[in-house]
C-alpha positions as CSV (number, residue, x, y, z in Angstrom):
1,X,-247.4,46.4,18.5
2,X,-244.0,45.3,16.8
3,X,-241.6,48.5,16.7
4,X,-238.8,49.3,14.1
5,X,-236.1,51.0,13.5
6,X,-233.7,51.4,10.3
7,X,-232.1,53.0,8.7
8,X,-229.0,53.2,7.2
9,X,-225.5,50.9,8.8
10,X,-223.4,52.7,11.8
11,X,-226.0,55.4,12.4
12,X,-227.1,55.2,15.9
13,X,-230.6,52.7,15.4
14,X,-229.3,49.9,18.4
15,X,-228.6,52.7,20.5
16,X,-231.9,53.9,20.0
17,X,-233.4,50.7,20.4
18,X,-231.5,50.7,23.8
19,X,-233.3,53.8,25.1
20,X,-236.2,53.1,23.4
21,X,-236.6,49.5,25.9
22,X,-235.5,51.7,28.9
23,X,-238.5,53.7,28.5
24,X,-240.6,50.5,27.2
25,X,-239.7,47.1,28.9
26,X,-240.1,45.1,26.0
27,X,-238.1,42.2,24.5
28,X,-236.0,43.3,21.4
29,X,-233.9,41.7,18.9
30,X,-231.0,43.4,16.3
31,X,-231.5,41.9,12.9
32,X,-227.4,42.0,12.8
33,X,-227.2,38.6,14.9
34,X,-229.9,37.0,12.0
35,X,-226.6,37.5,9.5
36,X,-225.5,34.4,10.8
37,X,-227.8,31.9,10.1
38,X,-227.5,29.6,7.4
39,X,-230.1,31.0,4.9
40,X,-228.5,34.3,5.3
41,X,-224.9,32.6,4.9
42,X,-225.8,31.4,1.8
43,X,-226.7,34.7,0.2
44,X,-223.3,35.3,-1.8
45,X,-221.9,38.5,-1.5
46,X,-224.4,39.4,0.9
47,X,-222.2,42.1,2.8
48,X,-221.6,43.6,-0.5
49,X,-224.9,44.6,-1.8
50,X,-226.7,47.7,-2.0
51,X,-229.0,48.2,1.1
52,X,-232.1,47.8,-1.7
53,X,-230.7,44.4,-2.4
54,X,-230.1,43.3,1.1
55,X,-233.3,44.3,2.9
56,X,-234.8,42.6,-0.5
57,X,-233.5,39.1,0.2
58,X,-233.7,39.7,3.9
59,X,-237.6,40.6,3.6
60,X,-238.5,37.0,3.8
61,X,-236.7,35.9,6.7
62,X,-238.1,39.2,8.1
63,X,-241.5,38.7,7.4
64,X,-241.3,35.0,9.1
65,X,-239.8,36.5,12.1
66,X,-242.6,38.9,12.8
67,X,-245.2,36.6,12.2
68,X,-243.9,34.6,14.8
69,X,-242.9,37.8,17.1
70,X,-246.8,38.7,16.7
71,X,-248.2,35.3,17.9
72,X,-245.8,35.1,20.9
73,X,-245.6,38.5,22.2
74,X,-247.6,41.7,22.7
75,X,-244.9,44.1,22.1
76,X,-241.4,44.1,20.6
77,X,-239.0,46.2,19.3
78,X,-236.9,45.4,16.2
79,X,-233.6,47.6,14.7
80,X,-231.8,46.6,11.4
81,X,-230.0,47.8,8.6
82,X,-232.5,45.4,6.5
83,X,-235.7,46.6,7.8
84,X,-237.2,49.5,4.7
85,X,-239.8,51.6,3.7
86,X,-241.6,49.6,1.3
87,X,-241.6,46.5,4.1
88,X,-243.1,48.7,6.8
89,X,-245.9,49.4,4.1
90,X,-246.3,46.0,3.4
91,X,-246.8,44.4,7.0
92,X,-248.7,47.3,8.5
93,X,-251.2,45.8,6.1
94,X,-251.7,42.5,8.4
95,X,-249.8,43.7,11.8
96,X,-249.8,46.3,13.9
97,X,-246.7,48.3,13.9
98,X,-245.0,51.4,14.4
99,X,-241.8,52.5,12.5
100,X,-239.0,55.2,11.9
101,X,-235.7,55.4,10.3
102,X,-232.8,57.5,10.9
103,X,-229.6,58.6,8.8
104,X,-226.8,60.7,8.6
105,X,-226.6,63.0,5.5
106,X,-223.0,64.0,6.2
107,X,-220.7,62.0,8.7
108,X,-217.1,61.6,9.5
109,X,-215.4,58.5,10.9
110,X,-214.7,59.5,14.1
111,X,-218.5,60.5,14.5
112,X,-219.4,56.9,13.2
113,X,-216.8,55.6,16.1
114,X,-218.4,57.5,18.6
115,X,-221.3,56.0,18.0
116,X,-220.3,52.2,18.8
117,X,-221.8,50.1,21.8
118,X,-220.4,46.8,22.2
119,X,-218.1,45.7,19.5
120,X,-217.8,48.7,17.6
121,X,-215.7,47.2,14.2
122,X,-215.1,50.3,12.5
123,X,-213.0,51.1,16.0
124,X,-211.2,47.8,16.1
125,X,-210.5,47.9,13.0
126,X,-208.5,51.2,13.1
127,X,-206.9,50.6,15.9
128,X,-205.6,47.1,14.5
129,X,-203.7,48.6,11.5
130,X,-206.9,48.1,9.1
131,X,-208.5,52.0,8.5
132,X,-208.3,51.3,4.9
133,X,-211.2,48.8,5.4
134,X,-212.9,52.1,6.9
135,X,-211.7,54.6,5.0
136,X,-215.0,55.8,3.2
137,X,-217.5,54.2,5.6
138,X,-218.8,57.8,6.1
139,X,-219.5,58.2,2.4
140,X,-221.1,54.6,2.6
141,X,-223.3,55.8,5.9
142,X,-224.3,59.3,3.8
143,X,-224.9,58.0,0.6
144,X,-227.4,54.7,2.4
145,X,-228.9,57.2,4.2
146,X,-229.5,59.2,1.5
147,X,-231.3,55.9,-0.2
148,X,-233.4,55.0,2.9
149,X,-234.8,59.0,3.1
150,X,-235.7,58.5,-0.4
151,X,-237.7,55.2,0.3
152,X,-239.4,56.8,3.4
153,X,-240.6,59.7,0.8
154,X,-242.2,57.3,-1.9
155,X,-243.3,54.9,0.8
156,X,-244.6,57.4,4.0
157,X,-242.5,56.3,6.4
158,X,-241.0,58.4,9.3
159,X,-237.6,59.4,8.5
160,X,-234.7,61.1,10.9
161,X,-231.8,63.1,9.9
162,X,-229.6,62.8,12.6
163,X,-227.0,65.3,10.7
164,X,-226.0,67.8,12.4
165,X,-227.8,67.4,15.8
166,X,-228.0,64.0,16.6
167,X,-229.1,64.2,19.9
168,X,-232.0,66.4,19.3
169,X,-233.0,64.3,16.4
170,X,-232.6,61.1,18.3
171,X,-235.1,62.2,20.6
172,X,-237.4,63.4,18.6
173,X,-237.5,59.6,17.1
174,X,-237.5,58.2,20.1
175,X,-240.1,60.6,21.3
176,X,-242.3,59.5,17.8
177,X,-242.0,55.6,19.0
178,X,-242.9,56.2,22.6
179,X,-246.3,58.3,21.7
């Protein structure tokens, strides 16, 4: 079984991921280190696009990935900002997976930096003189989340409001993954 989460950026979905392989020894991979490689480099204005956009020209490299995923391993779990709805639908028709996606449908900044593992950016950058690169990254984070709960709807996926009790909520998704 090949496990997903998404949902929209700076939400909480590698964190979940974290406890979800604490509970489930599994391999797991973050589509965010996939940015790098050169297909995705050549995607102009890639950062820029709508999440519709960029889980659309991810899909591909996406769909490549857990084909090979599938042949090599029985289980793994797989978080991303690209991951949606409608690709969920798509490869649950020749795999066998498991999916939910979690937002925030109101957010502040300092819940967003709370939130950060490892090299929590929206942090650095506000402590380095750039919050203006920040400023409405919690308006971003509501209005994408606001998009993926839509695509969840039309495409009858699990979906998480983590707004206002995320812990609660991030159990109960985690809780939906492990059963």
């Amino acid at each position: 079984m090949i496990y997903f989460i998404g949902g929209a950026p700076r939400t909480g979905k590698s964190l979940l991921s974290s406890e979800f392989i604490r509970v489930r020894t599994m391999p797991s991979l973050s589509t965010d280190f996939l940015y790098d490689i050169d297909q995705v480099r050549s995607f102009v204005g890639f950062d820029r696009l709508g999440i519709i956009e960029k889980g659309e020209l991810f899909y591909p490299i996406l769909k490549r990935l857990v084909g090979n995923i599938y042949r090599q391993s029985e289980h793994c779990i797989i978080d991303g900002d690209v991951i949606l709805p409608r690709h969920i639908s798509e490869l649950s028709k020749s795999y066998e997976v498991k999916a939910c996606f979690i937002g925030l449908s109101e957010t502040s900044l300092d819940d967003i930096t709370s939130f950060g593992r490892h090299f929590n950016w929206p942090k650095y950058k506000i402590d380095n003189g750039m919050a203006e690169e920040v400023n409405d990254l919690a308006q971003k984070t509501s209005d994408k989340s606001s998009i993926i709960q839509s695509e969840c709807k039309k495409y009858d996926q699990r979906y998480y409001n983590l707004y206002p009790n995320y812990d609660k909520m991030k159990k109960e998704a985690l809780e939906f993954l492990t059963s």
